[in-house]
N, CA, C and O atoms as a GROMACS GRO file, in nm:
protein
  500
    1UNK      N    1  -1.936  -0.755   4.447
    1UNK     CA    2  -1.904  -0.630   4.380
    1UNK      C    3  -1.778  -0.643   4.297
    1UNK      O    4  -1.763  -0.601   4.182
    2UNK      N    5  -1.688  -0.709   4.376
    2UNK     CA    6  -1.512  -0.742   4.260
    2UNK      C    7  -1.595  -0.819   4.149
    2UNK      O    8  -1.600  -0.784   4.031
    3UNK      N    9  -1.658  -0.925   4.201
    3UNK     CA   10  -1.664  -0.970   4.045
    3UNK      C   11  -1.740  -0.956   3.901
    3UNK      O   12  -1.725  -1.009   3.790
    4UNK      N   13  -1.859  -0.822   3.975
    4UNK     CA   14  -1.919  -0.732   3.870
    4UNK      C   15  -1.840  -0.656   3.823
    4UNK      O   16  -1.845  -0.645   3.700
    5UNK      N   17  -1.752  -0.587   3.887
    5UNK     CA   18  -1.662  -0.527   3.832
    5UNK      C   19  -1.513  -0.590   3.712
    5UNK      O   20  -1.490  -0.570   3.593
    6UNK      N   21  -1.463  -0.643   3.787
    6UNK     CA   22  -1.386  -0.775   3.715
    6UNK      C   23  -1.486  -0.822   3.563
    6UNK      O   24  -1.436  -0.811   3.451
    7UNK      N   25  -1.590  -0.859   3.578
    7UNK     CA   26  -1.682  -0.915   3.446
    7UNK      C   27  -1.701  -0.756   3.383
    7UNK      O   28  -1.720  -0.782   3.264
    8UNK      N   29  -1.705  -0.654   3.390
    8UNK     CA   30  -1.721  -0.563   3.327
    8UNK      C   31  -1.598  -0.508   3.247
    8UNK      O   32  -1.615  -0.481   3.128
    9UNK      N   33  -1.478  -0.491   3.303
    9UNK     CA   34  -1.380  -0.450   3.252
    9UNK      C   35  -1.340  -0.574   3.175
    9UNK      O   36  -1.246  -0.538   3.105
   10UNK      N   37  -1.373  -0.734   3.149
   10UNK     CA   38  -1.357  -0.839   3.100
   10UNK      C   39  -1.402  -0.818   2.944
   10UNK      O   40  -1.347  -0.849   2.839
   11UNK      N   41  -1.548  -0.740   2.978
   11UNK     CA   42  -1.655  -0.701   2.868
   11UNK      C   43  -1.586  -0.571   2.803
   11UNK      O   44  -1.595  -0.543   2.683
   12UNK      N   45  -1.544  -0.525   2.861
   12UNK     CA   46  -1.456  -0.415   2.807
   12UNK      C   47  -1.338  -0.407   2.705
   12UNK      O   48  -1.312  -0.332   2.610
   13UNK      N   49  -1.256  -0.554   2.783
   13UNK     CA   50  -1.157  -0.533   2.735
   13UNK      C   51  -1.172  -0.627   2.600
   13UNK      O   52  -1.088  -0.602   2.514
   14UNK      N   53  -1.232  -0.692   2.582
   14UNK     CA   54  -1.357  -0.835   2.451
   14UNK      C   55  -1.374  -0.649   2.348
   14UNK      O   56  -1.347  -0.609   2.234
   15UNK      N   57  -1.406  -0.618   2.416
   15UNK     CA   58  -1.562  -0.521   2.298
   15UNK      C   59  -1.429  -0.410   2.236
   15UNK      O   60  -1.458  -0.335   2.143
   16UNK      N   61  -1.291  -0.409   2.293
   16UNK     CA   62  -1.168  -0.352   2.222
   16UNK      C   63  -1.069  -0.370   2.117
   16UNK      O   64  -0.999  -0.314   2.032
   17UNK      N   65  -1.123  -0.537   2.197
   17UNK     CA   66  -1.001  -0.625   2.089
   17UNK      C   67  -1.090  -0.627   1.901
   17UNK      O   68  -1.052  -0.615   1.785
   18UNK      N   69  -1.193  -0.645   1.961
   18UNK     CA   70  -1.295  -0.661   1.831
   18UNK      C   71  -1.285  -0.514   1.759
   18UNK      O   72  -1.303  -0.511   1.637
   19UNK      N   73  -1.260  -0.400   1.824
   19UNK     CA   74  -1.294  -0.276   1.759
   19UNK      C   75  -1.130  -0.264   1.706
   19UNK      O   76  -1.094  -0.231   1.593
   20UNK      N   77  -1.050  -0.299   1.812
   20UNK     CA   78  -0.883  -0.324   1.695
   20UNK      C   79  -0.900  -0.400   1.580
   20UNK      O   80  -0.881  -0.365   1.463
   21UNK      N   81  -0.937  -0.507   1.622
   21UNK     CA   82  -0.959  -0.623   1.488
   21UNK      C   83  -1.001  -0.571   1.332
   21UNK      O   84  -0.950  -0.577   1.220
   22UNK      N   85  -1.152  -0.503   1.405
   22UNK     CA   86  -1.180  -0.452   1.224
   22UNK      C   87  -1.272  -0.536   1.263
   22UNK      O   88  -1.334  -0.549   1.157
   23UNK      N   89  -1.339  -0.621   1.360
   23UNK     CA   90  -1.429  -0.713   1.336
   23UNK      C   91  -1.567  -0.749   1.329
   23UNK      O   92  -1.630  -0.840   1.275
   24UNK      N   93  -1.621  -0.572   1.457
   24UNK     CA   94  -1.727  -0.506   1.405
   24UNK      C   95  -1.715  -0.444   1.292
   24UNK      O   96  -1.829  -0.464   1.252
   25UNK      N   97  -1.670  -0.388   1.216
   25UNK     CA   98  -1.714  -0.256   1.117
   25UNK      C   99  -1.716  -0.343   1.021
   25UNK      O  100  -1.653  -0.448   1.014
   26UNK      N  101  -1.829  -0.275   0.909
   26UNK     CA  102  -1.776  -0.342   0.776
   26UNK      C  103  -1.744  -0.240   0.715
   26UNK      O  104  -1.833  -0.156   0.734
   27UNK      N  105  -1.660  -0.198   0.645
   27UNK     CA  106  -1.573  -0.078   0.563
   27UNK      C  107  -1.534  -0.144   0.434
   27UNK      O  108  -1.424  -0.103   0.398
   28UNK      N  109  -1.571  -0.206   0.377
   28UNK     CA  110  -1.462  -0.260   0.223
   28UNK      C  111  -1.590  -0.209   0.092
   28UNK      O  112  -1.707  -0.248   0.083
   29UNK      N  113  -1.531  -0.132   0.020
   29UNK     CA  114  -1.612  -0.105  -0.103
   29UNK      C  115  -1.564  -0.148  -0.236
   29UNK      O  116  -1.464  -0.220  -0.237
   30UNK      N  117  -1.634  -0.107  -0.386
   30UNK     CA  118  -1.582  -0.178  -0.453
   30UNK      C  119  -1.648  -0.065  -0.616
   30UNK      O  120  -1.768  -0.038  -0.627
   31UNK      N  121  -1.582  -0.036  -0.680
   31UNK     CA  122  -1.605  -0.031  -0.844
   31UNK      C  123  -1.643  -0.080  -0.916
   31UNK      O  124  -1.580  -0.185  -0.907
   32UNK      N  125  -1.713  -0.093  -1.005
   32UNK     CA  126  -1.701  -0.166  -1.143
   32UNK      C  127  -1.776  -0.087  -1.246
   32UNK      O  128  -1.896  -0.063  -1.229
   33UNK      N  129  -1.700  -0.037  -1.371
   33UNK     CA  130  -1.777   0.021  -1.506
   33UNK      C  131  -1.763  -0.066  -1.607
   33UNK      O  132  -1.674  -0.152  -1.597
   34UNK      N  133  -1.823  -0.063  -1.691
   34UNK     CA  134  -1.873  -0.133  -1.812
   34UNK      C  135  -1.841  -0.038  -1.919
   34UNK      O  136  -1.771   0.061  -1.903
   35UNK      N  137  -1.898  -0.075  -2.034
   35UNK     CA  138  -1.908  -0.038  -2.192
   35UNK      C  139  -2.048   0.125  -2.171
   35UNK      O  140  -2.145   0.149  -2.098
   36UNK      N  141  -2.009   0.163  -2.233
   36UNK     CA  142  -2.083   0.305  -2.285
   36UNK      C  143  -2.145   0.351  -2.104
   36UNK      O  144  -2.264   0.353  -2.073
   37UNK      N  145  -2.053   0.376  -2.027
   37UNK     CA  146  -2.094   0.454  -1.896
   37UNK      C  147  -2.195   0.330  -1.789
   37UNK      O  148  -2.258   0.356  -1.686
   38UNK      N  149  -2.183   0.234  -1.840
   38UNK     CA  150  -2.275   0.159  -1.701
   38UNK      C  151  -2.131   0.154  -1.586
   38UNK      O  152  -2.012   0.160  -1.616
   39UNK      N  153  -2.180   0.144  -1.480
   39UNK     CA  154  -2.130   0.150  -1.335
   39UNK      C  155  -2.164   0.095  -1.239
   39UNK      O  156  -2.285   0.084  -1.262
   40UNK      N  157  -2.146   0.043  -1.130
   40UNK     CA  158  -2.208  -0.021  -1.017
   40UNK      C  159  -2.099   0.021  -0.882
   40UNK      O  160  -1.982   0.056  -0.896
   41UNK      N  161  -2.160   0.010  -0.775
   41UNK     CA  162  -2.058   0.019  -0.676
   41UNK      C  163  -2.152  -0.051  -0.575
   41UNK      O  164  -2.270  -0.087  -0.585
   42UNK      N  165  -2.036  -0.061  -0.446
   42UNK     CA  166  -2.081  -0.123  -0.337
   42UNK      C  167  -1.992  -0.062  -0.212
   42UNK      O  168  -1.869  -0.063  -0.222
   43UNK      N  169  -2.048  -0.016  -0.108
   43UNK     CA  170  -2.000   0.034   0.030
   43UNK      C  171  -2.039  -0.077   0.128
   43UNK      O  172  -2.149  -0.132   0.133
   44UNK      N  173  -1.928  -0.102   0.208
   44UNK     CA  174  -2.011  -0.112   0.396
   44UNK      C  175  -2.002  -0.292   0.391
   44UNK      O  176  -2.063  -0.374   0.460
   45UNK      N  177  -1.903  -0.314   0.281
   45UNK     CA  178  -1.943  -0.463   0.301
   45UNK      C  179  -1.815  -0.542   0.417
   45UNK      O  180  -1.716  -0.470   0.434
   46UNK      N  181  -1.814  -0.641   0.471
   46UNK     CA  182  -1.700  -0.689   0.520
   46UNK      C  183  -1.592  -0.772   0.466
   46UNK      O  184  -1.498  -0.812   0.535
   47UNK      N  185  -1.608  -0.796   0.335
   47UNK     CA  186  -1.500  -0.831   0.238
   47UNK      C  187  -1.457  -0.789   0.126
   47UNK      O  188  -1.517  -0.685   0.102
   48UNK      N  189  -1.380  -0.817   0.038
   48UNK     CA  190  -1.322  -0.735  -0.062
   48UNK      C  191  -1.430  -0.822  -0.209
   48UNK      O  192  -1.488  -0.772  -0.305
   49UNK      N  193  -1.417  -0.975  -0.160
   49UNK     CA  194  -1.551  -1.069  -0.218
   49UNK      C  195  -1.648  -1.003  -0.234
   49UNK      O  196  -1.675  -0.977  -0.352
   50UNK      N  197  -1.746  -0.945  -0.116
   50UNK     CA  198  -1.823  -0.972  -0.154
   50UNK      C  199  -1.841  -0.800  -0.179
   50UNK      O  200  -1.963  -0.790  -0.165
   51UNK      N  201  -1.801  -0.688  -0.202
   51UNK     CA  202  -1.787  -0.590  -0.237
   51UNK      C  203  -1.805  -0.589  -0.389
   51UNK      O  204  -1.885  -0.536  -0.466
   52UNK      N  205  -1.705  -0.666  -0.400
   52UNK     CA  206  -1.666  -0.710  -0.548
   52UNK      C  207  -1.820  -0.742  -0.639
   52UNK      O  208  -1.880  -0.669  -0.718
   53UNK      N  209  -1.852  -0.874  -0.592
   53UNK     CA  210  -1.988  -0.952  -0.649
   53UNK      C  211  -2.069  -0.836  -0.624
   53UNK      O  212  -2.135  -0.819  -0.726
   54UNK      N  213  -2.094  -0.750  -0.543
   54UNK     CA  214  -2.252  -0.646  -0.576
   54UNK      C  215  -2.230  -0.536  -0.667
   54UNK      O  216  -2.328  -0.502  -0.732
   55UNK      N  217  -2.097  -0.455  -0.691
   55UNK     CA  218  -2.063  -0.423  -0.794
   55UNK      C  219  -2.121  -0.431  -0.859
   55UNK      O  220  -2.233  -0.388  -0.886
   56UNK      N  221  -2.009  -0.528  -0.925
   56UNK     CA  222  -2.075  -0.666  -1.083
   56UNK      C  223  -2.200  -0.635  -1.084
   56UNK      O  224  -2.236  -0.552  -1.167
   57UNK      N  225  -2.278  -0.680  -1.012
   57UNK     CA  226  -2.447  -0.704  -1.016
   57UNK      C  227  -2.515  -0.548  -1.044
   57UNK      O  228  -2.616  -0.512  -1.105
   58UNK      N  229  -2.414  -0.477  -0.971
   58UNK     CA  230  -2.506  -0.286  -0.976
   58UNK      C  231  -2.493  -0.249  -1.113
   58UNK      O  232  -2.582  -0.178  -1.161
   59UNK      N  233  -2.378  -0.293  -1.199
   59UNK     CA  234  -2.354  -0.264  -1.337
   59UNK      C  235  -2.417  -0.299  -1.446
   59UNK      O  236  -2.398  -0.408  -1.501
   60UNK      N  237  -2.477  -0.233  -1.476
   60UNK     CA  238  -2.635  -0.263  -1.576
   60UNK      C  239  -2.548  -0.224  -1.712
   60UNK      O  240  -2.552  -0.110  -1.759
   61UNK      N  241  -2.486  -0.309  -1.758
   61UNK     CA  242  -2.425  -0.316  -1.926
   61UNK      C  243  -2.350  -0.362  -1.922
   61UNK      O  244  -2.304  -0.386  -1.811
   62UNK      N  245  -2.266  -0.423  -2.069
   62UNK     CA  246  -2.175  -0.533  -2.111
   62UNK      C  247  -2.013  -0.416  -2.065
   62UNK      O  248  -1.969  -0.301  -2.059
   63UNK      N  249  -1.981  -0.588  -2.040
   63UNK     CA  250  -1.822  -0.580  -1.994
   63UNK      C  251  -1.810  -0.487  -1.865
   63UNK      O  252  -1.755  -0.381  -1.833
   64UNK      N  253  -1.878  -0.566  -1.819
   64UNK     CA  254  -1.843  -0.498  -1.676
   64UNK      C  255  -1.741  -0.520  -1.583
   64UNK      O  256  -1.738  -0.640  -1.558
   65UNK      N  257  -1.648  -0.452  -1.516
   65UNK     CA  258  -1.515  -0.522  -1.445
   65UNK      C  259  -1.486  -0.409  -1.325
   65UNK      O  260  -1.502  -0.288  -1.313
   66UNK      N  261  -1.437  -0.511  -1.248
   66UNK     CA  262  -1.425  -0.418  -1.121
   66UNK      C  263  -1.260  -0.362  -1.135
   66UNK      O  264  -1.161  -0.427  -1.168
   67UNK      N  265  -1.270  -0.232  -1.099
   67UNK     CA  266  -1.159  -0.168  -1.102
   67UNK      C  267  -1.109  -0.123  -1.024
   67UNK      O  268  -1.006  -0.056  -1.037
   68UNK      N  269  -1.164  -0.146  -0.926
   68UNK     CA  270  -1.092  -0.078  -0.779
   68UNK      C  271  -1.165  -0.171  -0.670
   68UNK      O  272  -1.282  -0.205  -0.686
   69UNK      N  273  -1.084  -0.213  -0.548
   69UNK     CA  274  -1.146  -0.212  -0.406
   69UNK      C  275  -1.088  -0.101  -0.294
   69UNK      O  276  -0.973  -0.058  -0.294
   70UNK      N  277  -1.178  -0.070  -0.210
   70UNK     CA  278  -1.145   0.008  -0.113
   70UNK      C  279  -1.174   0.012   0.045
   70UNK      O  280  -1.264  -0.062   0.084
   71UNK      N  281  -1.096   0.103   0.156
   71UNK     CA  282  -1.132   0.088   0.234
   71UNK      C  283  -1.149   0.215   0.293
   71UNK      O  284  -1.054   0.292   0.295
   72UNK      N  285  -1.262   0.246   0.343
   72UNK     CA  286  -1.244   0.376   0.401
   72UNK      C  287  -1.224   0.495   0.346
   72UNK      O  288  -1.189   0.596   0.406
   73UNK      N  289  -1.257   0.479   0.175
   73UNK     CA  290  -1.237   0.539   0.099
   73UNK      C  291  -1.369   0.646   0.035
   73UNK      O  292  -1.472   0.641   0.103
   74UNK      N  293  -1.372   0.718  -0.060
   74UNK     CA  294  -1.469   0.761  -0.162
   74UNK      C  295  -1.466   0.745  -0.334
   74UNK      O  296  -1.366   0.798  -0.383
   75UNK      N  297  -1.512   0.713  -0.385
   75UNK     CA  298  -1.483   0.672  -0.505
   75UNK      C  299  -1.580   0.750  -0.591
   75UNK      O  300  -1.683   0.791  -0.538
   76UNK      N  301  -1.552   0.782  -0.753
   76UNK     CA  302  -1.624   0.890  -0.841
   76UNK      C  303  -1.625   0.836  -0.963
   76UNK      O  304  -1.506   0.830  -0.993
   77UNK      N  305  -1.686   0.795  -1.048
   77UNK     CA  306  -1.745   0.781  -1.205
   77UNK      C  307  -1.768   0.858  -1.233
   77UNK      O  308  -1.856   0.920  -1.173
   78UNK      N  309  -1.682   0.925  -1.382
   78UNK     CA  310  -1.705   1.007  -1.456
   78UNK      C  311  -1.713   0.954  -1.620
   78UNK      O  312  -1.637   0.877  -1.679
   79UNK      N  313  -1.829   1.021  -1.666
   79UNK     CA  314  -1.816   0.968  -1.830
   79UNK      C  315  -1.894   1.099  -1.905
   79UNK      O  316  -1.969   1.183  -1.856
   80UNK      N  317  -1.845   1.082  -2.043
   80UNK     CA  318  -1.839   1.197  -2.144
   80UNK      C  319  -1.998   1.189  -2.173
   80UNK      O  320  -2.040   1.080  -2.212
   81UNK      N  321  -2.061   1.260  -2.164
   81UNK     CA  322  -2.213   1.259  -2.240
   81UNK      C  323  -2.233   1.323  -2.398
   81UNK      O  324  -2.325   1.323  -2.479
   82UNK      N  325  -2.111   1.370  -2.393
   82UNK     CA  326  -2.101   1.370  -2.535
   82UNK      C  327  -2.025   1.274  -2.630
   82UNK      O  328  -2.039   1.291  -2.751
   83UNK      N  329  -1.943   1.170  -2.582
   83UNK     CA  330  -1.872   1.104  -2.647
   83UNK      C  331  -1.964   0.940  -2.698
   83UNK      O  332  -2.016   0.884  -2.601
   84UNK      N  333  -1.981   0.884  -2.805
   84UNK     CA  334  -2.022   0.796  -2.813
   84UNK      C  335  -1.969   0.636  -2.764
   84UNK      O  336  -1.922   0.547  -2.834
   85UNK      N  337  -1.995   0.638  -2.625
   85UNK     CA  338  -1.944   0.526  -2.541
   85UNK      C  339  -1.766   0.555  -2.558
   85UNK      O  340  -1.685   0.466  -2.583
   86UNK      N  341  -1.742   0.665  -2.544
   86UNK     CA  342  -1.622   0.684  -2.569
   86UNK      C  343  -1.536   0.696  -2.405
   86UNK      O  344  -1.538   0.612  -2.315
   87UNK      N  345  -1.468   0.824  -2.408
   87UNK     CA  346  -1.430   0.868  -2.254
   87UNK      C  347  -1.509   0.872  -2.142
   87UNK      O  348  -1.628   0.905  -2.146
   88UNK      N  349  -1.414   0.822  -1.983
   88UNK     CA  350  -1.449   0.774  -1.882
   88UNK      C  351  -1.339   0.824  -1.766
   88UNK      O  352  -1.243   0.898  -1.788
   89UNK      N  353  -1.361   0.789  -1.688
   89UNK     CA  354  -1.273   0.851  -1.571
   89UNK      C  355  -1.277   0.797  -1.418
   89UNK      O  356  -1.371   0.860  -1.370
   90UNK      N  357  -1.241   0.740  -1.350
   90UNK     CA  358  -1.244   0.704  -1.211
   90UNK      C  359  -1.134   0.717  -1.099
   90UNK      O  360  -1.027   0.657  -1.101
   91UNK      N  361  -1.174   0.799  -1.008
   91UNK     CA  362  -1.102   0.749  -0.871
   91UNK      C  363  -1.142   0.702  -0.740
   91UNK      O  364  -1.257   0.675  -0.705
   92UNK      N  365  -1.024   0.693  -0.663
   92UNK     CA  366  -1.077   0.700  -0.501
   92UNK      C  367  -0.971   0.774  -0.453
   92UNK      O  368  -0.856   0.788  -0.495
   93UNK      N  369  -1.036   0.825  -0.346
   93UNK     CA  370  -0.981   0.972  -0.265
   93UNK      C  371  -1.030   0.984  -0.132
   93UNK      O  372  -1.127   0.915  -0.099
   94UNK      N  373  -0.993   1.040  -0.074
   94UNK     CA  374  -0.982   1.062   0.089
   94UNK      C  375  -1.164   1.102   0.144
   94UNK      O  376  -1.229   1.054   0.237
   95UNK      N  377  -1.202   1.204   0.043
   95UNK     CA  378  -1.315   1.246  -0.024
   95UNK      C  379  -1.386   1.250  -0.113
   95UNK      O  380  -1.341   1.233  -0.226
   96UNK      N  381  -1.555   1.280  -0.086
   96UNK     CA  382  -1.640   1.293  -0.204
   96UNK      C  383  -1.562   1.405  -0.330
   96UNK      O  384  -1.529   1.401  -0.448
   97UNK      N  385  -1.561   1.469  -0.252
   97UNK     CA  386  -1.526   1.630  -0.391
   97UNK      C  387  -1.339   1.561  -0.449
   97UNK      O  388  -1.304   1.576  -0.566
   98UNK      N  389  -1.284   1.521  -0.386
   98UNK     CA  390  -1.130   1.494  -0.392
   98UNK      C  391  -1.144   1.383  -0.522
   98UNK      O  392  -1.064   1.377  -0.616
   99UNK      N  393  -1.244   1.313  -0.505
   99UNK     CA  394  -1.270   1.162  -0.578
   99UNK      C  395  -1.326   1.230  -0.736
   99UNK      O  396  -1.290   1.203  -0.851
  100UNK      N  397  -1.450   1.349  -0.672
  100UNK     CA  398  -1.534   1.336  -0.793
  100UNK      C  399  -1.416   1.444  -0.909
  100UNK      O  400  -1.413   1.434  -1.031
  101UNK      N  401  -1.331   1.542  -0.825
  101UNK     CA  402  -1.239   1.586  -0.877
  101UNK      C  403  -1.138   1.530  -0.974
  101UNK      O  404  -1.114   1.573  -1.087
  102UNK      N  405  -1.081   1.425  -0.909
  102UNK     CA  406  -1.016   1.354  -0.994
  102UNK      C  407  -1.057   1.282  -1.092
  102UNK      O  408  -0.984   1.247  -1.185
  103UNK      N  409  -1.236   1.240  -1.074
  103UNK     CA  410  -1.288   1.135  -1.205
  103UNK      C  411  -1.291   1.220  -1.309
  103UNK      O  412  -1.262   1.189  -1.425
  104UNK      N  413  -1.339   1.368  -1.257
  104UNK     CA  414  -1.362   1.443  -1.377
  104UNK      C  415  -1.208   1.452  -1.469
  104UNK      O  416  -1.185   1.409  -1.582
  105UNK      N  417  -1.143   1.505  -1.400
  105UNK     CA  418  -0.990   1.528  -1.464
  105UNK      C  419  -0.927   1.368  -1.539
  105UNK      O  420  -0.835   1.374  -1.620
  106UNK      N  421  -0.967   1.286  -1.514
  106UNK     CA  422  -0.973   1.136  -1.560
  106UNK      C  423  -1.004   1.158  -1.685
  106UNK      O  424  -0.923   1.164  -1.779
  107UNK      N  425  -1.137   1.174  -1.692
  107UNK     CA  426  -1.243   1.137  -1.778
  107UNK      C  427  -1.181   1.281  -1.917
  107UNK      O  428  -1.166   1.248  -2.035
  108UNK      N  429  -1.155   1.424  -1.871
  108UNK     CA  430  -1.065   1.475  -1.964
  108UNK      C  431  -0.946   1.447  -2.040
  108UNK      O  432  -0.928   1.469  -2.160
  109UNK      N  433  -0.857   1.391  -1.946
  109UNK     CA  434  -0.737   1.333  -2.004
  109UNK      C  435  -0.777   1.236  -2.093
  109UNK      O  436  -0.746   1.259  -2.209
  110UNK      N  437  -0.847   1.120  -2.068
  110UNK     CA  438  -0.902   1.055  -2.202
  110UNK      C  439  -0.964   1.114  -2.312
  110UNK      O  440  -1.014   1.042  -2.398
  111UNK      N  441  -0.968   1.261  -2.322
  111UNK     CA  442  -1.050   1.316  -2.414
  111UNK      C  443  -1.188   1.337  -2.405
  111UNK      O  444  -1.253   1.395  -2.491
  112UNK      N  445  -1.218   1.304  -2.333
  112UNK     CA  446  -1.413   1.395  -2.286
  112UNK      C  447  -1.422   1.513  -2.308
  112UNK      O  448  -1.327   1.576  -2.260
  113UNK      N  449  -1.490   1.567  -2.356
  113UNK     CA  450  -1.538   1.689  -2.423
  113UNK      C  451  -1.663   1.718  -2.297
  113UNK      O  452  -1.677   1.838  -2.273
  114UNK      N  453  -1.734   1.645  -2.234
  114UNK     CA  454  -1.842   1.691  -2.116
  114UNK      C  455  -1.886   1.574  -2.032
  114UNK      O  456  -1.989   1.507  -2.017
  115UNK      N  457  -1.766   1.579  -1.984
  115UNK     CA  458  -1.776   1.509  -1.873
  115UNK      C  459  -1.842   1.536  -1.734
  115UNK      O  460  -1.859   1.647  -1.685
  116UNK      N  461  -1.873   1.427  -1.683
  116UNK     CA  462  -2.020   1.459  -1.575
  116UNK      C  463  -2.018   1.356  -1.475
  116UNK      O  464  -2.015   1.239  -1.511
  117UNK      N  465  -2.019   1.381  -1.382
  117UNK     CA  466  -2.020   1.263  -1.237
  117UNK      C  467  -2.170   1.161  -1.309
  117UNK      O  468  -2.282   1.200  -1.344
  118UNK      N  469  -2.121   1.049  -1.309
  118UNK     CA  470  -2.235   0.948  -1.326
  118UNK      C  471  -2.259   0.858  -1.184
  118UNK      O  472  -2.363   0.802  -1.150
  119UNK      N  473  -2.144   0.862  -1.121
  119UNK     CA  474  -2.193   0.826  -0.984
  119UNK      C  475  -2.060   0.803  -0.855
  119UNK      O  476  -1.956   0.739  -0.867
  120UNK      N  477  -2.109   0.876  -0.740
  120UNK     CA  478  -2.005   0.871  -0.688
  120UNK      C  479  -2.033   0.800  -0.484
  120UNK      O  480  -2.144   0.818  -0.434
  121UNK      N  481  -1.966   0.757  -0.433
  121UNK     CA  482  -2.007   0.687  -0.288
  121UNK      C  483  -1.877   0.694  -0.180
  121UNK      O  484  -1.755   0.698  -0.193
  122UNK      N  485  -1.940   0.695  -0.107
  122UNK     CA  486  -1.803   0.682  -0.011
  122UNK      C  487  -1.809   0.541   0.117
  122UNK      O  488  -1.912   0.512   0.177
  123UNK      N  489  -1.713   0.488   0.131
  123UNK     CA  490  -1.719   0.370   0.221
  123UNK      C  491  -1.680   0.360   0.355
  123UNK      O  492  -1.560   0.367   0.380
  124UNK      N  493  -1.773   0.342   0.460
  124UNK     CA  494  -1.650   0.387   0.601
  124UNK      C  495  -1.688   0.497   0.629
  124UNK      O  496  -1.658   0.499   0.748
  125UNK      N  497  -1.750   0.626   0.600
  125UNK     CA  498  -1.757   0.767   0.591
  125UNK      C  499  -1.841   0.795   0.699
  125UNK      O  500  -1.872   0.912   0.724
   0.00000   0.00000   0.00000
Protein backbone atom coordinates (compact mmCIF):
# COMPACT_ATOMS: atom_id res chain seq x y z
CA UNK A 1 0.00 0.00 0.00
CA UNK A 2 3.17 2.70 0.89
CA UNK A 3 4.42 1.97 -2.28
CA UNK A 4 1.18 2.54 -4.38
CA UNK A 5 0.89 5.38 -2.70
CA UNK A 6 4.56 6.68 -2.80
CA UNK A 7 4.34 5.78 -6.94
CA UNK A 8 1.28 7.93 -7.10
CA UNK A 9 2.25 11.08 -5.50
CA UNK A 10 5.74 10.32 -7.67
CA UNK A 11 3.16 10.49 -10.74
CA UNK A 12 1.90 13.48 -9.32
CA UNK A 13 4.57 15.26 -8.58
CA UNK A 14 6.23 14.30 -12.77
CA UNK A 15 2.61 15.41 -14.21
CA UNK A 16 3.41 19.19 -12.18
CA UNK A 17 6.70 19.77 -13.08
CA UNK A 18 5.61 19.31 -16.82
CA UNK A 19 2.45 21.57 -16.30
CA UNK A 20 5.14 24.35 -14.69
CA UNK A 21 7.39 23.71 -17.58
CA UNK A 22 4.96 24.73 -20.39
CA UNK A 23 5.71 21.23 -21.60
CA UNK A 24 2.30 19.89 -22.11
CA UNK A 25 0.51 22.92 -23.60
CA UNK A 26 1.16 24.20 -26.87
CA UNK A 27 0.23 28.04 -26.69
CA UNK A 28 2.63 29.97 -29.27
CA UNK A 29 0.78 31.73 -32.22
CA UNK A 30 1.83 33.72 -35.02
CA UNK A 31 0.79 36.65 -37.81
CA UNK A 32 1.63 37.24 -41.08
CA UNK A 33 -0.05 39.85 -43.82
CA UNK A 34 0.95 40.39 -47.19
CA UNK A 35 0.28 42.93 -50.11
CA UNK A 36 -3.47 44.01 -50.84
CA UNK A 37 -5.08 42.27 -47.41
CA UNK A 38 -3.76 38.53 -47.70
CA UNK A 39 -3.19 37.17 -44.05
CA UNK A 40 -2.44 33.93 -42.45
CA UNK A 41 -2.23 32.99 -38.84
CA UNK A 42 -1.44 30.10 -36.69
CA UNK A 43 -2.60 29.11 -32.90
CA UNK A 44 -1.73 26.12 -30.50
CA UNK A 45 1.64 25.47 -31.87
CA UNK A 46 4.68 24.61 -29.45
CA UNK A 47 7.18 26.94 -30.97
CA UNK A 48 7.58 30.35 -32.09
CA UNK A 49 9.25 28.28 -35.51
CA UNK A 50 6.91 26.61 -36.23
CA UNK A 51 3.98 29.15 -35.60
CA UNK A 52 5.89 31.26 -37.73
CA UNK A 53 6.24 28.67 -40.97
CA UNK A 54 2.19 28.00 -40.99
CA UNK A 55 1.53 31.59 -41.04
CA UNK A 56 3.72 32.13 -44.06
CA UNK A 57 1.97 29.18 -45.68
CA UNK A 58 -1.88 30.53 -44.52
CA UNK A 59 -0.95 33.81 -46.46
CA UNK A 60 -2.30 33.50 -49.88
CA UNK A 61 -0.44 36.72 -51.64
CA UNK A 62 2.89 38.41 -52.33
CA UNK A 63 5.11 39.72 -49.61
CA UNK A 64 4.06 38.02 -46.98
CA UNK A 65 5.85 38.58 -43.44
CA UNK A 66 5.22 37.67 -40.10
CA UNK A 67 4.57 40.42 -37.79
CA UNK A 68 3.92 39.30 -34.62
CA UNK A 69 4.45 36.05 -32.36
CA UNK A 70 2.38 35.29 -29.42
CA UNK A 71 1.50 33.63 -26.39
CA UNK A 72 -1.64 33.26 -24.88
CA UNK A 73 -2.72 35.93 -26.76
CA UNK A 74 -5.63 37.10 -29.46
CA UNK A 75 -4.69 38.68 -32.49
CA UNK A 76 -7.01 40.87 -35.30
CA UNK A 77 -6.46 41.81 -39.14
CA UNK A 78 -7.94 44.66 -40.25
CA UNK A 79 -7.92 46.05 -43.92
CA UNK A 80 -9.70 48.92 -45.87
CA UNK A 81 -12.18 47.42 -48.50
CA UNK A 82 -12.27 50.45 -49.90
CA UNK A 83 -8.70 51.34 -50.28
CA UNK A 84 -6.82 49.95 -53.27
CA UNK A 85 -4.35 47.51 -51.47
CA UNK A 86 -3.90 50.47 -49.48
CA UNK A 87 -4.64 50.63 -45.42
CA UNK A 88 -4.26 47.79 -42.87
CA UNK A 89 -4.20 47.37 -39.23
CA UNK A 90 -3.10 44.67 -36.65
CA UNK A 91 -2.97 43.70 -33.07
CA UNK A 92 -2.72 41.37 -30.15
CA UNK A 93 -4.65 41.82 -27.01
CA UNK A 94 -5.70 40.07 -23.97
CA UNK A 95 -8.96 39.52 -26.16
CA UNK A 96 -10.97 38.78 -29.23
CA UNK A 97 -13.02 42.24 -29.13
CA UNK A 98 -9.73 44.11 -27.35
CA UNK A 99 -7.57 42.79 -30.52
CA UNK A 100 -10.29 43.25 -33.17
CA UNK A 101 -10.70 46.82 -31.51
CA UNK A 102 -7.46 47.85 -31.86
CA UNK A 103 -6.93 46.38 -35.63
CA UNK A 104 -9.77 48.41 -36.52
CA UNK A 105 -8.40 51.71 -34.93
CA UNK A 106 -4.95 50.56 -36.70
CA UNK A 107 -6.25 50.18 -39.89
CA UNK A 108 -7.96 54.04 -39.43
CA UNK A 109 -4.95 55.70 -38.34
CA UNK A 110 -3.37 54.55 -41.59
CA UNK A 111 -6.19 56.13 -43.34
CA UNK A 112 -8.93 53.42 -44.10
CA UNK A 113 -11.95 54.85 -45.03
CA UNK A 114 -13.87 51.05 -44.27
CA UNK A 115 -12.18 49.12 -42.51
CA UNK A 116 -13.34 45.52 -41.64
CA UNK A 117 -11.96 42.53 -39.53
CA UNK A 118 -10.43 40.23 -42.30
CA UNK A 119 -9.46 37.82 -39.72
CA UNK A 120 -9.05 37.42 -36.23
CA UNK A 121 -7.84 34.09 -33.61
CA UNK A 122 -6.90 33.67 -30.33
CA UNK A 123 -4.03 31.32 -28.92
CA UNK A 124 -4.10 29.52 -25.50
CA UNK A 125 -7.84 30.69 -25.10
Amino acid sequence: MARALLMAMRGAALAGMLLASGAVAEARGALAIGACGAWGGAWHFDTDNGAQNRALNECRGRNCRVVTTFDGLCAAFAYDRKGNCGAFGWATRATRGEAETAALQECVNANGRECYIRGQFCDGK
